[in-house]
DRENSE-579640 format. One record per atom (N, C-alpha, C): x, y, z; residue number from 1; chain. Coordinates in steps of 0.2 Angstrom, whole numbers, plus 5000, padded with zeros to 4 digits. Layout:
X	Y	Z	NUM	A
...
This chain:
5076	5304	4096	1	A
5081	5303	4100	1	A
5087	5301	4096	1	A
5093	5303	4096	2	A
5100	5303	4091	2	A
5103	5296	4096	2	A
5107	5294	4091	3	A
5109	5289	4095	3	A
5117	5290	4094	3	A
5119	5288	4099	4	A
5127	5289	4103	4	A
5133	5284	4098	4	A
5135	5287	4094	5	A
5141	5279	4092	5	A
5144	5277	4095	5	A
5148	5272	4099	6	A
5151	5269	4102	6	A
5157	5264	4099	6	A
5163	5266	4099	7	A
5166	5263	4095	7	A
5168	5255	4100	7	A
5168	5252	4094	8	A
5168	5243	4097	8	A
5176	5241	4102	8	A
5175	5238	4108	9	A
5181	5237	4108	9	A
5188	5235	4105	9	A
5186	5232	4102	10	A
5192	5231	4097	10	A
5196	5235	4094	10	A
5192	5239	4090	11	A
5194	5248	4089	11	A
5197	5252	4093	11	A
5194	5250	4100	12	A
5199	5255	4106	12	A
5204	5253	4108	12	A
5204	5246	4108	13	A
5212	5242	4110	13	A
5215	5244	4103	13	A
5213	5244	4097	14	A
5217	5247	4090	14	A
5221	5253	4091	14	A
5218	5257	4095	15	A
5219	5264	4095	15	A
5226	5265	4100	15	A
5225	5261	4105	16	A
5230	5260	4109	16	A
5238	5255	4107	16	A
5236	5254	4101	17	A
5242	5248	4099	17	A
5247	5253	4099	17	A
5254	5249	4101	18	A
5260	5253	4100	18	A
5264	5246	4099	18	A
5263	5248	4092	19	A
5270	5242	4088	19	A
5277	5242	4093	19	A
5280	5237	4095	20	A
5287	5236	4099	20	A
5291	5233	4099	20	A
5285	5227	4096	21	A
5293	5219	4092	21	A
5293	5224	4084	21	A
5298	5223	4082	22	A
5300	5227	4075	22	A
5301	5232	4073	22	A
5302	5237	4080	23	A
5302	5243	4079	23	A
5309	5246	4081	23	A
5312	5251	4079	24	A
5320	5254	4078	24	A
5321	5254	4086	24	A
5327	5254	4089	25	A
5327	5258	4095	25	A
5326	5265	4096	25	A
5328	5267	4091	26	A
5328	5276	4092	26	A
5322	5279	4090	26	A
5315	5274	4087	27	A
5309	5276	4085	27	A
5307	5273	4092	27	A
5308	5269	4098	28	A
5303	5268	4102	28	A
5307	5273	4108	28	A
5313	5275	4109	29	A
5317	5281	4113	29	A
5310	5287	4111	29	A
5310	5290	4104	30	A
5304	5295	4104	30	A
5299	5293	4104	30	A
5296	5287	4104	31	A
5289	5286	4107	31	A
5286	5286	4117	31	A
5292	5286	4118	32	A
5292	5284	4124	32	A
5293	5279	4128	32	A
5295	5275	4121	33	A
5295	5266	4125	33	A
5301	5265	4130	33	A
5306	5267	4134	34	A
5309	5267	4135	34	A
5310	5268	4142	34	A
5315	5267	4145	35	A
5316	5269	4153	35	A
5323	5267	4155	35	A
5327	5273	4155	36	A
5334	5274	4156	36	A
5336	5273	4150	36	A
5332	5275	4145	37	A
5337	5273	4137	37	A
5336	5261	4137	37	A
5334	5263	4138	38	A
5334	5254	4138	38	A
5324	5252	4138	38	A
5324	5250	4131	39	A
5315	5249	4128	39	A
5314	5245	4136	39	A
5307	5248	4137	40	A
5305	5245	4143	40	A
5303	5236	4143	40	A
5302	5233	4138	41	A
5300	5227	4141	41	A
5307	5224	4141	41	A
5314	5225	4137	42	A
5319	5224	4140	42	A
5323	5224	4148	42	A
5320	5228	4148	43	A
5320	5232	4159	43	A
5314	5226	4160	43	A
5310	5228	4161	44	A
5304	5220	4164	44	A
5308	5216	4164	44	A
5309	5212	4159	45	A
5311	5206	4159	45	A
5317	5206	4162	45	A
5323	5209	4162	46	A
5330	5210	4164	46	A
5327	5209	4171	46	A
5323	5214	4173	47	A
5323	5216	4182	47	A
5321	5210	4185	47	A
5316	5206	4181	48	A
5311	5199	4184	48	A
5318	5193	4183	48	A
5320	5192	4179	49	A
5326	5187	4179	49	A
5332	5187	4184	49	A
5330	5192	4186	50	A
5337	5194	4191	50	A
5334	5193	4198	50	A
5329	5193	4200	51	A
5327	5191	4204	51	A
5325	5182	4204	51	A
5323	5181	4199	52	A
5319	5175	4199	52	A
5324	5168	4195	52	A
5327	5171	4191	53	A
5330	5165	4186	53	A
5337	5166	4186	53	A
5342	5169	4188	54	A
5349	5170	4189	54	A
5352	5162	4191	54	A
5348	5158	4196	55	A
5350	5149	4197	55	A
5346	5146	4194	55	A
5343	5148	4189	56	A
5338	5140	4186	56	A
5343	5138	4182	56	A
5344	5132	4180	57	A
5347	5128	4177	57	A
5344	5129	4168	57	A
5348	5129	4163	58	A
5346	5130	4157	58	A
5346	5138	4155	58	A
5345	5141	4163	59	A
5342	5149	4157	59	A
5345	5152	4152	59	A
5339	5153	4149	60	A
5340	5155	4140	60	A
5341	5148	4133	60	A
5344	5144	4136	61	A
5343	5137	4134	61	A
5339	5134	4133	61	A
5332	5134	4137	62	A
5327	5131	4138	62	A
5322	5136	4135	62	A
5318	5134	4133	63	A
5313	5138	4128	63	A
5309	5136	4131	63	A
5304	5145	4133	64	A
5297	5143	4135	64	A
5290	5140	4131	64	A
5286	5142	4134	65	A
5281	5141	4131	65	A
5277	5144	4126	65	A
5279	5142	4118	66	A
5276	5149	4113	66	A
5269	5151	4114	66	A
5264	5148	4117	67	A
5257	5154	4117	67	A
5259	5156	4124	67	A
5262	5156	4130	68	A
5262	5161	4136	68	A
5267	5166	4133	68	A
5272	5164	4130	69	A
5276	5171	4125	69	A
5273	5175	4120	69	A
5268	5172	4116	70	A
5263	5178	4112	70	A
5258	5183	4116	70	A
5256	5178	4120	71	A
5251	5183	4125	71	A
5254	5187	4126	71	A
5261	5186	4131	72	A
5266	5191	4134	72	A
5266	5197	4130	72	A
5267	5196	4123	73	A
5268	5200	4115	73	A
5263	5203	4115	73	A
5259	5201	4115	74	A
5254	5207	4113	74	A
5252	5210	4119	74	A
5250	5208	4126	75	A
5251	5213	4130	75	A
5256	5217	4131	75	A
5262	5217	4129	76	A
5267	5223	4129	76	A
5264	5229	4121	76	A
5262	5226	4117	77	A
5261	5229	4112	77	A
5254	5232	4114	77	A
5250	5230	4116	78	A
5242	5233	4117	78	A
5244	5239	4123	78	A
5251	5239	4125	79	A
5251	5245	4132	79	A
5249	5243	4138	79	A
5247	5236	4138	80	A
5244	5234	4144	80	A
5251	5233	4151	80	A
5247	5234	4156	81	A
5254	5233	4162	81	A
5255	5224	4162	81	A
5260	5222	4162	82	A
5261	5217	4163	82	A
5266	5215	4169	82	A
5262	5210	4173	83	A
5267	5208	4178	83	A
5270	5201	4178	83	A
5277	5200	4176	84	A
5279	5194	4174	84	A
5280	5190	4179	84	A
5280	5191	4185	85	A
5280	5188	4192	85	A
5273	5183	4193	85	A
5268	5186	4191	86	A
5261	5182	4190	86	A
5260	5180	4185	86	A
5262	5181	4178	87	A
5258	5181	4170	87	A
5262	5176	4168	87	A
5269	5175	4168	88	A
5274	5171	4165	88	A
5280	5167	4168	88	A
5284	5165	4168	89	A
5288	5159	4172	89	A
5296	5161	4168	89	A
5298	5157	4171	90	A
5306	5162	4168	90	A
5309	5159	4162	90	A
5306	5154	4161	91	A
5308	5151	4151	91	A
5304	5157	4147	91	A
5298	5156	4149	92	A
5294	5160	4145	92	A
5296	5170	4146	92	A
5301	5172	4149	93	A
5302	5176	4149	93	A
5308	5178	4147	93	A
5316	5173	4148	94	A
5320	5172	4143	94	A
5318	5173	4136	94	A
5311	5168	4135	95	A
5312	5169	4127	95	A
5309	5173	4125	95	A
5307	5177	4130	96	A
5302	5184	4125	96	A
5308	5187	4125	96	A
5313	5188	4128	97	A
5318	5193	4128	97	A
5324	5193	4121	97	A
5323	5184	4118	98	A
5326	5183	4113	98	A
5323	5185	4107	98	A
5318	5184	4109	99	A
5313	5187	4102	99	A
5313	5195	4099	99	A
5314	5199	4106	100	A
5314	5206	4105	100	A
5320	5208	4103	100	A
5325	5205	4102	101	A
5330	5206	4100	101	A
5332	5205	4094	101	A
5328	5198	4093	102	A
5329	5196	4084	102	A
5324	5199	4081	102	A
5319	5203	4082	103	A
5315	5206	4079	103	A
5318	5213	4076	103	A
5323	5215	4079	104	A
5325	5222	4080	104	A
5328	5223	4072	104	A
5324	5231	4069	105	A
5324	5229	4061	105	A
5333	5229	4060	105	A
5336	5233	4067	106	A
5344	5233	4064	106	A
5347	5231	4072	106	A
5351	5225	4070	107	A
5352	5222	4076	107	A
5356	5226	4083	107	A
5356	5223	4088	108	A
5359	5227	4092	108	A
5367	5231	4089	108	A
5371	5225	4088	109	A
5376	5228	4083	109	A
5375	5230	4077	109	A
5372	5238	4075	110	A
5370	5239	4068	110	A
5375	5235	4062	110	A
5369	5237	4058	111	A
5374	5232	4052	111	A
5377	5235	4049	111	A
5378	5243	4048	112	A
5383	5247	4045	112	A
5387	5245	4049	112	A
5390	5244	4055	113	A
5395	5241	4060	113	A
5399	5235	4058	113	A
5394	5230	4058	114	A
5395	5223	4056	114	A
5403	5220	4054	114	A
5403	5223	4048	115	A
5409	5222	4043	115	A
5416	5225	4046	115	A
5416	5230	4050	116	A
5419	5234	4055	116	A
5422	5225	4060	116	A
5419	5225	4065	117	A
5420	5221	4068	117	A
5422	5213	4065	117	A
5420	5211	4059	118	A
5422	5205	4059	118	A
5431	5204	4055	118	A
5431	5213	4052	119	A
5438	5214	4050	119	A
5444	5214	4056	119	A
5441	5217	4062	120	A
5443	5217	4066	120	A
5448	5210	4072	120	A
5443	5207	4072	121	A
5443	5199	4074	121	A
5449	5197	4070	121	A
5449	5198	4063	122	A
5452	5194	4059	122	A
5459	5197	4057	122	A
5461	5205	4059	123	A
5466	5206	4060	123	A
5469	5204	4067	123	A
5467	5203	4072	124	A
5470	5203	4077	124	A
5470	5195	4081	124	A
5470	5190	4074	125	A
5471	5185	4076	125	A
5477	5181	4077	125	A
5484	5186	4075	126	A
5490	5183	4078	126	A
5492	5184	4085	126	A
5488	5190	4087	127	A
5491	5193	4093	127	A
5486	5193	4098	127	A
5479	5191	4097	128	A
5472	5191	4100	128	A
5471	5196	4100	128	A
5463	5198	4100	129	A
5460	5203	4100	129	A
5462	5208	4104	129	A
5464	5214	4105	130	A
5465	5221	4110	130	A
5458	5222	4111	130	A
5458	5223	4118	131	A
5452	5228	4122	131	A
5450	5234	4120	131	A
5456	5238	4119	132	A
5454	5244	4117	132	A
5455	5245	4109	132	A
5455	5243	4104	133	A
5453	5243	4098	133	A
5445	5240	4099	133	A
5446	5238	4101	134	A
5434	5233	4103	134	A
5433	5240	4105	134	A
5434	5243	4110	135	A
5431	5249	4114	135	A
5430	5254	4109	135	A
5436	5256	4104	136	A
5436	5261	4099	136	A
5431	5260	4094	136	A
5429	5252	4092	137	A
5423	5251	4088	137	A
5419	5252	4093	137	A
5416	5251	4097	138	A
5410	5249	4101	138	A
5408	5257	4102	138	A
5412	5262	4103	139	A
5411	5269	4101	139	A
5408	5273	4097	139	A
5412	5270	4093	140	A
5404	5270	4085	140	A
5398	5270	4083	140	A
5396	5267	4089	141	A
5387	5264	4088	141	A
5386	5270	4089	141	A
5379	5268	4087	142	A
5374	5275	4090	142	A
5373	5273	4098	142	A
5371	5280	4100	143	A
5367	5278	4107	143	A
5364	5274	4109	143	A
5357	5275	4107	144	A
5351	5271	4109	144	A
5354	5260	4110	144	A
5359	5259	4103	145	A
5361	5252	4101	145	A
5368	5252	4107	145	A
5372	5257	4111	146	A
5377	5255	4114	146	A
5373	5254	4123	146	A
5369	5258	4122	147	A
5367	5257	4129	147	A
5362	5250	4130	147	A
5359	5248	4126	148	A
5356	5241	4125	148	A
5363	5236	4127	148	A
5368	5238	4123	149	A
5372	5232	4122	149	A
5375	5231	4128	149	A
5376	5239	4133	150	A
5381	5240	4139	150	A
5375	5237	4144	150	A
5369	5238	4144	151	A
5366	5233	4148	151	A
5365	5228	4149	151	A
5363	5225	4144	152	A
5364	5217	4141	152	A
5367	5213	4143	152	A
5374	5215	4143	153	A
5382	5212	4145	153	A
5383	5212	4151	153	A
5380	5219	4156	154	A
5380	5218	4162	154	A
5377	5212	4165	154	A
5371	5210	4162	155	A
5366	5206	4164	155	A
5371	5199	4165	155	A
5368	5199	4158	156	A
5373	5192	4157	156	A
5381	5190	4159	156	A
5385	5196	4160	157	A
5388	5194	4164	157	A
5386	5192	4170	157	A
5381	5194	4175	158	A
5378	5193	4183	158	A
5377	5185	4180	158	A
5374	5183	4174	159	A
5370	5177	4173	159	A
5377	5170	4174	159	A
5382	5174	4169	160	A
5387	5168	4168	160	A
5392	5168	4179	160	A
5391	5175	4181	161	A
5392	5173	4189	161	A
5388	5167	4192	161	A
5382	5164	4192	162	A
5379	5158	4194	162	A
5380	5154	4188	162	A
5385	5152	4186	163	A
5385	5145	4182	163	A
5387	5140	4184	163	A
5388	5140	4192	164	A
5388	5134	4193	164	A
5379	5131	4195	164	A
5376	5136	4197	165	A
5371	5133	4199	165	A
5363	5133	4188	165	A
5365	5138	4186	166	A
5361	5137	4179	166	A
5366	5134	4173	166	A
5373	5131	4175	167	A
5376	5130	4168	167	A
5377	5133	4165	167	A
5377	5139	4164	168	A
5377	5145	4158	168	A
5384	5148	4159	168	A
5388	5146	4156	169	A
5395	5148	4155	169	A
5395	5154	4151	169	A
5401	5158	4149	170	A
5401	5163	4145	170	A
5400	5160	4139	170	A
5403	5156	4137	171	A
5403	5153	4132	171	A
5397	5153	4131	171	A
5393	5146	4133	172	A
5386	5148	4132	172	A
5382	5153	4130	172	A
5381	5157	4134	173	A
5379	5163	4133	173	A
5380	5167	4126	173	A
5386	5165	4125	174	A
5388	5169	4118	174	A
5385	5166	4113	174	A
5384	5157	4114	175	A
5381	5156	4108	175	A
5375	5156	4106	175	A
5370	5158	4113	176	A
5364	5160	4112	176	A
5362	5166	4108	176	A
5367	5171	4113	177	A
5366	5180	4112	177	A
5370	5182	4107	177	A
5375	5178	4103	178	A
5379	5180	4097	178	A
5375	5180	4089	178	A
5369	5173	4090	179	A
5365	5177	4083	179	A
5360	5182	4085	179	A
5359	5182	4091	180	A
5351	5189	4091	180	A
5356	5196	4093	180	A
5362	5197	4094	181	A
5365	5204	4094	181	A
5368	5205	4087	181	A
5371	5200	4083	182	A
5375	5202	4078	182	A
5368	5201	4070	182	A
5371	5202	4066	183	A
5364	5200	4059	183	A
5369	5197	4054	183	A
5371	5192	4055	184	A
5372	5186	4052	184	A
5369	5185	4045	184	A
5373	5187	4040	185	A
5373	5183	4033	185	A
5370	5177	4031	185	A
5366	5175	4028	186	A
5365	5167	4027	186	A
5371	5163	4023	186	A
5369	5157	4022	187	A
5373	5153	4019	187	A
5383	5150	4023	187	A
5383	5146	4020	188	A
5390	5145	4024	188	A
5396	5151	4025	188	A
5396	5155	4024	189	A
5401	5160	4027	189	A
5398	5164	4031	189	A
5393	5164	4033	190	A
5388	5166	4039	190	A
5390	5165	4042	190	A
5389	5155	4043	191	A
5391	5151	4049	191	A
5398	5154	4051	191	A
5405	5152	4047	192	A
5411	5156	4048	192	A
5408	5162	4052	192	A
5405	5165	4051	193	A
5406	5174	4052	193	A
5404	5173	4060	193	A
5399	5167	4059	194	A
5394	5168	4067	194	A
5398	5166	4072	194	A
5403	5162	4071	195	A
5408	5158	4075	195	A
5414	5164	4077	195	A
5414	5170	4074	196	A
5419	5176	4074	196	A
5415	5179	4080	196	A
5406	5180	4077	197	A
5402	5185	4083	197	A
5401	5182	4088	197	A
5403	5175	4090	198	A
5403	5172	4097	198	A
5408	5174	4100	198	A
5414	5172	4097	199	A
5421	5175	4099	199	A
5421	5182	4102	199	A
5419	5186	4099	200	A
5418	5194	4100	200	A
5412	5193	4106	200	A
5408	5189	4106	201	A
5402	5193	4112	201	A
5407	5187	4117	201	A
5410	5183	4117	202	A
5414	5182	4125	202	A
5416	5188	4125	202	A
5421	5188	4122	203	A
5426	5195	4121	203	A
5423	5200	4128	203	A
5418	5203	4125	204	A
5414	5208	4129	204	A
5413	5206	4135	204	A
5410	5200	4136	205	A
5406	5197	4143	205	A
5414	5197	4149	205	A
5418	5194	4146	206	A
5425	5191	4150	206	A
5428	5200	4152	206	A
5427	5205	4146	207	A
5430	5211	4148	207	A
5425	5218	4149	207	A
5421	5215	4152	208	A
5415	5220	4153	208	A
5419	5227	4155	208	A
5420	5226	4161	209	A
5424	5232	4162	209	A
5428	5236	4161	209	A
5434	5234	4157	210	A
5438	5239	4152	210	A
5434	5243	4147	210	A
5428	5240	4145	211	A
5426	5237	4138	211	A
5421	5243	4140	211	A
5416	5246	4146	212	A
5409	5249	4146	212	A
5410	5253	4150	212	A
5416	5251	4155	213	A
5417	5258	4161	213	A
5421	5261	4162	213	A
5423	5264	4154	214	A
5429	5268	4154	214	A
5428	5274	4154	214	A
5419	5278	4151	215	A
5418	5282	4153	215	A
5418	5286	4160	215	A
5419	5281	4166	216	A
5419	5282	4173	216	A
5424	5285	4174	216	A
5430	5282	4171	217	A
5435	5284	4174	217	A
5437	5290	4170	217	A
5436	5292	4163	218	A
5436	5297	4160	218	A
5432	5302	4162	218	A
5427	5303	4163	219	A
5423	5306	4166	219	A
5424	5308	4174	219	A
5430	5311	4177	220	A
5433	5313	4183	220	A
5427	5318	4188	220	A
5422	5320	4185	221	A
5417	5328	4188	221	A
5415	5325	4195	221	A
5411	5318	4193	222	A
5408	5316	4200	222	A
5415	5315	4205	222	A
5421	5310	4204	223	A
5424	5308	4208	223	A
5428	5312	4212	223	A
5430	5320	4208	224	A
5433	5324	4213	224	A
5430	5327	4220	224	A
5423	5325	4221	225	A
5420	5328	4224	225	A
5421	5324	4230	225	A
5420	5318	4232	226	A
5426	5314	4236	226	A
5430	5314	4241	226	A
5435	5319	4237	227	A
5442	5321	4243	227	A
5438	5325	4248	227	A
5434	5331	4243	228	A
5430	5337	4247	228	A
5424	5335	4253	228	A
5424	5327	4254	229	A
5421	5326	4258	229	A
5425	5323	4263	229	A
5429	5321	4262	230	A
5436	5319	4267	230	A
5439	5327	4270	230	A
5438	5330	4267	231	A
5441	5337	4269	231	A
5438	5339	4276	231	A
5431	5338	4272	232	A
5425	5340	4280	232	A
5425	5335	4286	232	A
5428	5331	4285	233	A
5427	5324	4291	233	A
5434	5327	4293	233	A
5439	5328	4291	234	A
5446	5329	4295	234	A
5443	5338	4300	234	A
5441	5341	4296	235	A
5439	5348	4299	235	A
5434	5347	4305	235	A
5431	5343	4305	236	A
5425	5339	4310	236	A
5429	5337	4317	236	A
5433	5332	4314	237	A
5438	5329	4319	237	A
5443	5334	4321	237	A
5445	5340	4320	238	A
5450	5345	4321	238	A
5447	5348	4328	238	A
5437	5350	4326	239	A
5436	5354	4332	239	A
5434	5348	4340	239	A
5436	5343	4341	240	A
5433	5338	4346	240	A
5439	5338	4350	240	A
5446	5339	4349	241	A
5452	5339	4354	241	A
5450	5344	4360	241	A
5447	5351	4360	242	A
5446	5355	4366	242	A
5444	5355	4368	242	A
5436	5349	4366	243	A
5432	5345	4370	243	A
5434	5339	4375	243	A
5439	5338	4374	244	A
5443	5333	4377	244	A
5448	5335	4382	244	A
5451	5341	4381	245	A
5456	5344	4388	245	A
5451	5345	4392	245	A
5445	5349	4391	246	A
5441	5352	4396	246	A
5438	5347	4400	246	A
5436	5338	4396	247	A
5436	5334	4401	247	A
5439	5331	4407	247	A
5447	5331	4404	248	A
5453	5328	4407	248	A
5455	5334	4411	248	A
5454	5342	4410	249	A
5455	5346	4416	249	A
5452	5344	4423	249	A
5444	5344	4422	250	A
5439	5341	4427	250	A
5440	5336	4430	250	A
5444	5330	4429	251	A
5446	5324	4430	251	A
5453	5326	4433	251	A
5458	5329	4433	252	A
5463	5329	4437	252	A
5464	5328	4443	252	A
5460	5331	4448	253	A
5459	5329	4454	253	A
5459	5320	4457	253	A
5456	5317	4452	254	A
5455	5311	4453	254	A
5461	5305	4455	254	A
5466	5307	4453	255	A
5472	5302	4454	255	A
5475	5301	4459	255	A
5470	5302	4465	256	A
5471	5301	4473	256	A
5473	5292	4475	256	A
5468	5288	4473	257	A
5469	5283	4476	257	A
5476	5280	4473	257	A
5482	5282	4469	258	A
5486	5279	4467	258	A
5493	5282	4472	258	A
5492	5286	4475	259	A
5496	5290	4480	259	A
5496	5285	4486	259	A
5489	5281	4488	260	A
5489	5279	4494	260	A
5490	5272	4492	260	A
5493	5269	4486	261	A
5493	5262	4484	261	A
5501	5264	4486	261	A
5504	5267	4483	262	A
5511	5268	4481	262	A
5513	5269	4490	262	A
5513	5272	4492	263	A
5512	5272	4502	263	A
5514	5268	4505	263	A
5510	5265	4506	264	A
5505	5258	4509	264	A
5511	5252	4506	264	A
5513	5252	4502	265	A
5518	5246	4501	265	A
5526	5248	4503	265	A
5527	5251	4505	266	A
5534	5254	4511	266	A
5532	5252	4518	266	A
5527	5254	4520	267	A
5524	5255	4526	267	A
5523	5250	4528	267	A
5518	5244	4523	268	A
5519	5237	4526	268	A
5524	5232	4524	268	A
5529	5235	4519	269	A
5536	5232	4521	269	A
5540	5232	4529	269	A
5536	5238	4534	270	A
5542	5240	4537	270	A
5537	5238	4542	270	A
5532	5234	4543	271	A
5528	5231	4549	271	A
5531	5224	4550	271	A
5535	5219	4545	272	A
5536	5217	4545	272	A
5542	5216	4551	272	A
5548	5218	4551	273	A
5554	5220	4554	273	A
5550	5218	4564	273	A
5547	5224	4563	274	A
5543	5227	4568	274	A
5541	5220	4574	274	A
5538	5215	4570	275	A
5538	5208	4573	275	A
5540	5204	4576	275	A
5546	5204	4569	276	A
5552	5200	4573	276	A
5559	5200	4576	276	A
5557	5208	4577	277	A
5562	5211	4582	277	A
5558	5214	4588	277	A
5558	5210	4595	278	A
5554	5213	4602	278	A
5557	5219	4606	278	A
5566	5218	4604	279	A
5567	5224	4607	279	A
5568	5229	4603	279	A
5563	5233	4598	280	A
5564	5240	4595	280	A
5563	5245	4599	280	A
5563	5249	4598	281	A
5562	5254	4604	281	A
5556	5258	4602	281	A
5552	5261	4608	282	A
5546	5264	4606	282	A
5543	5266	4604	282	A
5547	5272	4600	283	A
5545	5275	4595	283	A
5546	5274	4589	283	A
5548	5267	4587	284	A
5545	5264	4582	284	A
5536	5261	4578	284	A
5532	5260	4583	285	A
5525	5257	4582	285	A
5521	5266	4579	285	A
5523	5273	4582	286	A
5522	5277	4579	286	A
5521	5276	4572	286	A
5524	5275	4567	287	A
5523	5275	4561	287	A
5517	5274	4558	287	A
5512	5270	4563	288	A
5505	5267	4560	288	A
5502	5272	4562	288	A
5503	5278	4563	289	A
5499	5283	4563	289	A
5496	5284	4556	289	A
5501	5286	4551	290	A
5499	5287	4544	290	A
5497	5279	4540	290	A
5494	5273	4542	291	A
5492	5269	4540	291	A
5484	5270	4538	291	A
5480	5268	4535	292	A
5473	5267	4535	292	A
5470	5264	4542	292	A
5463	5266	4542	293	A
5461	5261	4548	293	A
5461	5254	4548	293	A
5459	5252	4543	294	A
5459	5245	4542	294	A
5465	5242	4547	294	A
5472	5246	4548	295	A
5476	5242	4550	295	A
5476	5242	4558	295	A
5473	5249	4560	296	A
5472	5251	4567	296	A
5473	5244	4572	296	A
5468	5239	4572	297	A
5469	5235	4575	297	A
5476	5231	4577	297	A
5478	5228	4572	298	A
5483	5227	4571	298	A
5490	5230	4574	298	A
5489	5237	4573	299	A
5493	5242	4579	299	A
5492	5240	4586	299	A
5487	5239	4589	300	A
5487	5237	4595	300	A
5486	5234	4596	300	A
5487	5227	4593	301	A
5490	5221	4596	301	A
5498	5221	4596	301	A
5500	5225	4590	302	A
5509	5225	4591	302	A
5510	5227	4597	302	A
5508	5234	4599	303	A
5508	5238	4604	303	A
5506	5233	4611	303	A
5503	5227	4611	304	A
5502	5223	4618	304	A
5509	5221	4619	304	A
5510	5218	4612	305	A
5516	5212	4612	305	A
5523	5216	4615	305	A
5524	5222	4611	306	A
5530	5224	4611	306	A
5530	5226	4619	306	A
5524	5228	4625	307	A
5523	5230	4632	307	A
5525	5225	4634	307	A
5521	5219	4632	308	A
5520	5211	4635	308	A
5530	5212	4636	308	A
5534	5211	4630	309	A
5540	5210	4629	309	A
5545	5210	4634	309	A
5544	5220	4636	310	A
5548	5224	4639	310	A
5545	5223	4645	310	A
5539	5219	4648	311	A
5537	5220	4655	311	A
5543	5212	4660	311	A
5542	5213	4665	312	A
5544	5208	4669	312	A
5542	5201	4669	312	A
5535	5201	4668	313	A
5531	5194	4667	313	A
5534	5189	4661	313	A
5536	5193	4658	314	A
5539	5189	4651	314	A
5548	5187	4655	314	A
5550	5191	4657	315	A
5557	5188	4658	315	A
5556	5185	4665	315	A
5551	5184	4669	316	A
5551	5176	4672	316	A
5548	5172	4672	316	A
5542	5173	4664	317	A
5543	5166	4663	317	A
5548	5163	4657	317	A
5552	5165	4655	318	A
5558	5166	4653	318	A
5562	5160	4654	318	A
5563	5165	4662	319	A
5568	5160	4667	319	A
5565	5154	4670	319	A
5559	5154	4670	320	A
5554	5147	4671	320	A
5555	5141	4668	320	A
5555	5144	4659	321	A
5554	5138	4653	321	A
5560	5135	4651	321	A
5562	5131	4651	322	A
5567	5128	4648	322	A
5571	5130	4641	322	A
5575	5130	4640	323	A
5576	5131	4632	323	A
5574	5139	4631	323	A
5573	5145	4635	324	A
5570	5150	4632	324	A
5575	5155	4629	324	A
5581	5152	4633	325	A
5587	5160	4633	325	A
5589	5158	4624	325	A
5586	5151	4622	326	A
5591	5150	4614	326	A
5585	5153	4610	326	A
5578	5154	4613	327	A
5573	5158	4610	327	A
5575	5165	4607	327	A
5576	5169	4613	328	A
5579	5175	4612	328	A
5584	5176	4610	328	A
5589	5172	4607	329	A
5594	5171	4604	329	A
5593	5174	4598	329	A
């Protein structure tokens, strides 16, 4: 009976290792490690902080817990799915993010770059730093290091948006993120140089915009398309007007009861008269022909009075009552 080898687990997790802290970005862009050009555990962490840690007070500040961040490290390295929602807490996820960054064998800001940028600072410190000379360097990178960097900056600008609630002013934030983006010299003119890369990463954070979204606006293709849809909405609204005469034809007959409003206020101006004069003559009370019914009654009792008036019963009791001839007056 042969027997089967089976290799040991360990050797299988071996097989599966994919180095990630220490590796290039444009070596893990061709491995795969990536998602939207941005190394996937930088995306994890990014998405769970934004959710979870944008108000906690200290973030990035406050350093987690080093064995829940190696753990974290090696299950991104073994390939394992990691959910930092259940695995890890937001300090502990801060500083896995700080780590991936100081690990990186050439920093966010390549170091062929480096000296570019610190010349830059130091020319333009009578007049302050221009946006558009930073943008004209920042142009320079490679790919893989600008789209890190234009993500980053996004973040953390959202981050220094709740500083009233985590503290984390730009400021801040640059003195944290300015040694793990730039790669700093040792010894005392390091420190000098480090206090130039803080300067620089406000810089960015305070002018994100000018600074990352200028491709936007140079790039014209998508936004002319735009008008072309305002075109269709105005051509939409062009065909609905002959939907609307054809209503308003149908509805013309309607405007009757305004006829009998406008009428009606002559007609009962002229009832009035009619009262206080007994002797009009007959064919005045005619006129209520054309009134509504409503008033019908009302006609005939005029028509009593104005009989009652013109008959003889009234003129003797007339002459009966005292005082009547100053009535009729």
């Amino acid at each position: 009976m042969k027997k089967i080898a089976v290799p040991s687990l360990s050797r299988q997790k071996g097989s599966c290792h994919q180095k990630l802290f220490g590796t290039s970005l444009q070596e893990m862009q061709q491995e795969g490690l990536t998602k939207c050009g941005i190394p996937t555990v930088v995306w994890d962490i990014v998405e769970y902080l934004s959710w979870h840690g944008l108000e906690q007070e200290g973030l990035f500040r406050v350093n987690g817990n080093l064995k829940t961040v190696e753990q974290l490290r090696l299950k991104y390295e073994g390939g394992d799915q990691v959910d930092l929602a259940a695995e890890a807490d937001v300090s502990a996820a801060a500083s896995l993010l700080k780590l991936f960054l100081r690990e990186l064998p050439d920093r966010v800001i390549p170091s062929a770059l480096y000296p570019k940028f610190i010349q830059l600072y130091q020319a333009s410190q009578k007049c302050g730093l221009e946006t558009s000379d930073l943008r004209d360097l920042l142009r320079q990178m490679p790919e893989t290091h600008y789209c890190l960097l234009k993500y980053l900056c996004h973040f953390l600008k959202r981050v220094a948006d709740h500083h009233t609630e985590n503290k984390m002013t730009v400021s801040n934030l640059a003195t944290v993120f300015g040694p793990n983006c730039f790669c700093v010299p040792p010894g005392f003119e390091g420190m000098k140089q480090q206090e130039i890369c803080n300067k620089i990463m406000i810089h960015m954070l305070e002018n994100y915009s000018p600074l990352f979204e200028w491709e936007h606006q140079k790039k014209e293709g998508g936004c002319k398309e735009s008008p072309k849809i305002i075109l269709v909405k105005e051509a939409s609204c062009k065909t609905s007007p002959p939907i609307l005469l054809k209503s308003l034809e149908t509805e013309k007959p309607k405007p009757k009861p305004r006829t009998k409003i406008v009428k009606s206020k002559p007609e009962r101006a002229s009832l009035t008269p009619l009262m206080l004069q007994p002797r009009l003559s007959d064919g005045i009370p005619c006129v209520s022909i054309h009134l509504t019914d409503s008033l019908c009654p009302k006609e005939m009792e005029l028509a009593d009075e104005i009989s009652f008036l013109s008959s003889a019963a009234f003129f003797t009791r007339v002459a009966l009552t005292p005082g009547a001839a100053d009535v009729l007056r």
